[in-house]
C-alpha atoms as one frame of an Amber mdcrd trajectory, in Angstrom:
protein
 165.975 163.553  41.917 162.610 163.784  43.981 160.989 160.620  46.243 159.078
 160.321  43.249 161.220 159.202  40.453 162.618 157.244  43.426 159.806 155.122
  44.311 158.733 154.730  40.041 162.194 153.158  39.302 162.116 150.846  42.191
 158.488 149.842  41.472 159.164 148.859  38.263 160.374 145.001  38.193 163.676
 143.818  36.900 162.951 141.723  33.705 165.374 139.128  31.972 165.092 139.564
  28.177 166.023 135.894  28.124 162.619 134.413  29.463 160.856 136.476  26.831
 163.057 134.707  24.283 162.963 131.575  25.694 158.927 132.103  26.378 158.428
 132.965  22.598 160.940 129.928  21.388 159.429 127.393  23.345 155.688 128.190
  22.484 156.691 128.541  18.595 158.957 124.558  18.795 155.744 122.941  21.156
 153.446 124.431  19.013 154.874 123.276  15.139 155.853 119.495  17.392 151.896
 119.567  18.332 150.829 120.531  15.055 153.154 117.423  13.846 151.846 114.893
  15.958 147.995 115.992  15.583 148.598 115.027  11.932 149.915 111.500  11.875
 148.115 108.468  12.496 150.856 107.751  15.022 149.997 107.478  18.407 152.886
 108.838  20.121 151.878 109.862  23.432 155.558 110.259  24.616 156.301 113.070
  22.063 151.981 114.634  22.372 153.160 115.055  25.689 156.888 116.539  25.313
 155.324 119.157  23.062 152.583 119.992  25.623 155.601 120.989  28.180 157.459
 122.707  25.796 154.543 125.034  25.650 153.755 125.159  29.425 157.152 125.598
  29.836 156.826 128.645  27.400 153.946 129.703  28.871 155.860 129.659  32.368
 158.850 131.791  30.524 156.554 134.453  29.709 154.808 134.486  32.963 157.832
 135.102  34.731 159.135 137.972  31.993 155.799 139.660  32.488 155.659 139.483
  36.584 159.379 140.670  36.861 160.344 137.355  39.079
Protein backbone atom coordinates (compact mmCIF):
# COMPACT_ATOMS: atom_id res chain seq x y z
CA UNK A 1 0.00 0.00 0.00
CA UNK A 2 1.32 3.52 -1.23
CA UNK A 3 0.83 7.12 0.90
CA UNK A 4 -1.87 7.37 -1.42
CA UNK A 5 -4.46 4.84 -0.68
CA UNK A 6 -3.28 5.89 2.81
CA UNK A 7 -4.30 9.38 2.91
CA UNK A 8 -7.92 8.41 0.57
CA UNK A 9 -9.08 5.97 3.34
CA UNK A 10 -8.36 8.30 6.13
CA UNK A 11 -9.98 11.24 4.28
CA UNK A 12 -12.97 9.62 3.86
CA UNK A 13 -15.34 10.19 7.09
CA UNK A 14 -16.69 7.46 9.26
CA UNK A 15 -20.54 7.40 8.74
CA UNK A 16 -23.23 5.73 11.10
CA UNK A 17 -25.87 4.03 8.91
CA UNK A 18 -28.15 4.74 11.85
CA UNK A 19 -28.48 8.65 11.39
CA UNK A 20 -29.37 8.00 7.77
CA UNK A 21 -32.18 5.79 9.09
CA UNK A 22 -33.12 7.78 11.73
CA UNK A 23 -32.74 11.07 9.27
CA UNK A 24 -35.12 9.38 6.68
CA UNK A 25 -37.68 8.06 9.63
CA UNK A 26 -37.99 11.18 11.28
CA UNK A 27 -38.58 13.41 8.11
CA UNK A 28 -41.19 10.68 6.71
CA UNK A 29 -43.32 10.59 10.77
CA UNK A 30 -42.93 14.87 10.98
CA UNK A 31 -43.88 15.10 7.64
CA UNK A 32 -47.40 12.65 7.48
CA UNK A 33 -47.98 14.44 11.58
CA UNK A 34 -47.69 17.97 9.58
CA UNK A 35 -49.69 16.91 6.81
CA UNK A 36 -52.32 15.77 9.70
CA UNK A 37 -52.49 18.80 11.53
CA UNK A 38 -52.53 21.22 8.33
CA UNK A 39 -55.85 19.45 7.65
CA UNK A 40 -57.99 19.81 10.73
CA UNK A 41 -59.67 22.74 11.92
CA UNK A 42 -57.88 22.03 15.19
CA UNK A 43 -55.58 24.38 16.40
CA UNK A 44 -53.07 22.34 18.03
CA UNK A 45 -50.02 24.25 18.26
CA UNK A 46 -48.43 21.73 20.76
CA UNK A 47 -48.48 18.83 18.20
CA UNK A 48 -47.76 21.76 14.72
CA UNK A 49 -44.83 22.19 16.66
CA UNK A 50 -43.73 18.47 17.76
CA UNK A 51 -43.95 17.61 14.08
CA UNK A 52 -41.80 20.62 13.05
CA UNK A 53 -38.86 19.01 15.38
CA UNK A 54 -39.35 15.75 14.28
CA UNK A 55 -38.32 17.05 10.94
CA UNK A 56 -35.47 19.37 12.11
CA UNK A 57 -34.47 16.69 14.05
CA UNK A 58 -34.42 14.60 10.74
CA UNK A 59 -32.96 17.13 8.99
CA UNK A 60 -30.11 17.25 11.77
CA UNK A 61 -29.79 13.17 11.33
CA UNK A 62 -28.98 13.54 7.83
CA UNK A 63 -26.69 16.41 8.24
CA UNK A 64 -24.60 14.59 10.47
CA UNK A 65 -24.69 11.14 8.12
CA UNK A 66 -23.63 13.32 5.23
CA UNK A 67 -20.65 15.39 7.13
CA UNK A 68 -19.24 12.10 8.72
CA UNK A 69 -19.56 13.70 12.49
Amino acid sequence: MNNEELSSQEEQPKRNIWNLVLGIVFIGYGSFRLYQKMQTSDPDSFGLILAIGFIAFGIYDLWKYYKGV
